[in-house]
C-alpha positions as CSV (number, residue, x, y, z in Angstrom):
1,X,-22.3,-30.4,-1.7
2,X,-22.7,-29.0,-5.0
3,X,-26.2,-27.2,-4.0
4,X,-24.2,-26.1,-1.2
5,X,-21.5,-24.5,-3.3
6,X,-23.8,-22.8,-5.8
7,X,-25.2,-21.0,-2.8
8,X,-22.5,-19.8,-1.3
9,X,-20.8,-18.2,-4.6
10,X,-20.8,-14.8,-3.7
11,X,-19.3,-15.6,-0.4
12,X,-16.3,-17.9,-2.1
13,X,-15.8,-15.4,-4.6
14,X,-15.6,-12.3,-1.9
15,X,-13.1,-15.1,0.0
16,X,-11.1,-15.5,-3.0
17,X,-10.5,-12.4,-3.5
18,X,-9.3,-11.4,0.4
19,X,-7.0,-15.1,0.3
20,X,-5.4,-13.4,-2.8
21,X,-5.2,-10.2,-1.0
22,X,-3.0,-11.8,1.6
23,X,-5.9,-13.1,4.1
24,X,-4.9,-16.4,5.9
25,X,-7.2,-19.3,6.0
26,X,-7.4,-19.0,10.0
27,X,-9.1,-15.4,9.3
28,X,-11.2,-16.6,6.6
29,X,-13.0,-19.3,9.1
30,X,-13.3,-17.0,11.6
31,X,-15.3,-15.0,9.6
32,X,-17.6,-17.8,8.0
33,X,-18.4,-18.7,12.1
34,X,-19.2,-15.3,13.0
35,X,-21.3,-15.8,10.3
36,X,-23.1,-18.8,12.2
37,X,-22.1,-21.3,9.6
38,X,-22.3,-25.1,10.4
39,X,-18.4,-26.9,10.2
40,X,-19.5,-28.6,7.2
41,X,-20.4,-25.8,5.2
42,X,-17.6,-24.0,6.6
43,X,-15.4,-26.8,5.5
44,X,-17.4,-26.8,2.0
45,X,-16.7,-23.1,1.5
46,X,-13.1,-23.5,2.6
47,X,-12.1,-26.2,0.1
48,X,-13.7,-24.0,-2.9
49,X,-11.5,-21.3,-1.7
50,X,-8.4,-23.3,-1.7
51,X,-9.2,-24.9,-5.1
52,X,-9.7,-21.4,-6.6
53,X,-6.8,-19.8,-5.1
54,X,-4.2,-22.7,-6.5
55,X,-5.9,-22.5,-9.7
56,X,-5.6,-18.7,-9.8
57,X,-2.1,-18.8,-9.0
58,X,-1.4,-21.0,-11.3
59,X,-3.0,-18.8,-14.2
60,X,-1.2,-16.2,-13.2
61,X,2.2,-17.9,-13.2
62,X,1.2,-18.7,-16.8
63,X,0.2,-15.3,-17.6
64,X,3.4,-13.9,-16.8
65,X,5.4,-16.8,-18.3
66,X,3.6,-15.5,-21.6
67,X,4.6,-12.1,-20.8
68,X,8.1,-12.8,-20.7
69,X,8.1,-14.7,-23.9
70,X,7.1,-11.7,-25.4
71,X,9.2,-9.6,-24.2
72,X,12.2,-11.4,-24.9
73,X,10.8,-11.9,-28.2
74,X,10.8,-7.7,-28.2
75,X,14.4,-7.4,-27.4
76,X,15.5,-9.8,-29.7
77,X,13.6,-8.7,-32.4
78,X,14.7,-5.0,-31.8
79,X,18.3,-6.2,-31.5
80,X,18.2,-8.1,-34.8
81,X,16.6,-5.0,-36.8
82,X,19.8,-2.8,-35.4
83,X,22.3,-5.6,-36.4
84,X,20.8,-5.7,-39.5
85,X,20.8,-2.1,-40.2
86,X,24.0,-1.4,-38.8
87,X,25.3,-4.4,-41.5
88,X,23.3,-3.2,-44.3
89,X,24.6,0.2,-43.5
90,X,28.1,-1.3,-43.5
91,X,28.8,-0.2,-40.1
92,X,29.4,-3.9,-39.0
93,X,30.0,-7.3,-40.2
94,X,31.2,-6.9,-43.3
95,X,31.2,-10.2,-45.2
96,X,28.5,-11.9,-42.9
97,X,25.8,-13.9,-44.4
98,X,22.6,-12.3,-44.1
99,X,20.6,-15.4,-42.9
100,X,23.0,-15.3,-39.8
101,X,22.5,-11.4,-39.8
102,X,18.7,-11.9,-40.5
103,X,18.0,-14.7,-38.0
104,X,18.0,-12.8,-34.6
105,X,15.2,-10.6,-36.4
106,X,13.0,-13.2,-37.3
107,X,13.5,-15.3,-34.7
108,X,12.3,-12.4,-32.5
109,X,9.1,-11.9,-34.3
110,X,8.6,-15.4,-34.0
111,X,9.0,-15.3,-30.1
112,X,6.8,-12.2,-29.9
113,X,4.0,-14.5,-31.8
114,X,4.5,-17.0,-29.2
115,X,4.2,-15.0,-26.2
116,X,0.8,-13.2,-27.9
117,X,-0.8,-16.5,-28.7
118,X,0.1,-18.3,-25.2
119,X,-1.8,-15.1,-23.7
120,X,-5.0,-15.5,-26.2
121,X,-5.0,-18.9,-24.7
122,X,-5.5,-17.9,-20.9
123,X,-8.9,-18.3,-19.4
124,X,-10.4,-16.7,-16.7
125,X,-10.2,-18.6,-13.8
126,X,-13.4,-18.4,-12.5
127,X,-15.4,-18.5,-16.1
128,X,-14.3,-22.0,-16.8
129,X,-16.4,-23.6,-19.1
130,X,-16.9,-27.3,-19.8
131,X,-13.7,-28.1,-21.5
132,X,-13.2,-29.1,-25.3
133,X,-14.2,-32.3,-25.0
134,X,-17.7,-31.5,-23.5
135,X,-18.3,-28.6,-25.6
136,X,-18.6,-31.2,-28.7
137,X,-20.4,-33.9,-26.8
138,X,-22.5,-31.7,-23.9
139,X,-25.0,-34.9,-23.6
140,X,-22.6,-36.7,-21.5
């Protein structure tokens, strides 16, 4: 099955890329049997798709879950540098303490640092490597 897979990686990742496009699975097996594929490997191929496809989804639903964090880390940050000029500036808040002034600032920033580092952390879905665990012990 594996053999079979590592064959037919051009194929799956060509049918990845048209089920991501908006092909349907229906089209997708018509094609591998106008290819003259037997219904195993056809099956094979399919669940490789499908396994890729969720995963892929999934990295991009975490991809853009980082990108919001930044970005709300961005407008909170810019709000809290305007509060805080507009207070130093006396404009506002006279008599506030500053930690409440400083805090949507920071807490921006810190947000913004999140969002960076959660999208550092996002692999490519199809360059997976072994994982950490294997990495340190790639004997087993």
């Amino acid at each position: 099955m594996l053999r079979m897979e590592k064959r037919h990686e051009n194929t799956i990742n060509e049918l990845v890329r048209q089920k991501l496009e908006g092909d349907s699975y229906s089209q997708i097996r018509s094609r591998l049997t106008e290819r003259g594929l037997s219904e195993e490997e056809i099956k094979s191929i399919i669940r490789a798709v499908d396994e890729r496809v969720l995963r892929a989804e999934i990295d991009q639903g975490n991809r853009e879950k980082a990108k919001s964090w930044y970005r709300i880390g961005l407008a909170l940050a810019v709000t809290g540098l305007l509060l805080t000029i507009g207070t130093n500036a006396g404009w506002i808040f006279h008599g506030t303490p500053r930690w409440i002034i400083y805090s949507p600032f920071f807490t921006g920033i810190l947000l913004m640092y999140y969002g960076r580092r959660l999208q550092q952390k996002q692999l490519d879905p199809f360059n997976r490597g072994p994982g950490r665990i294997r990495k340190k012990r790639p004997y087993k």
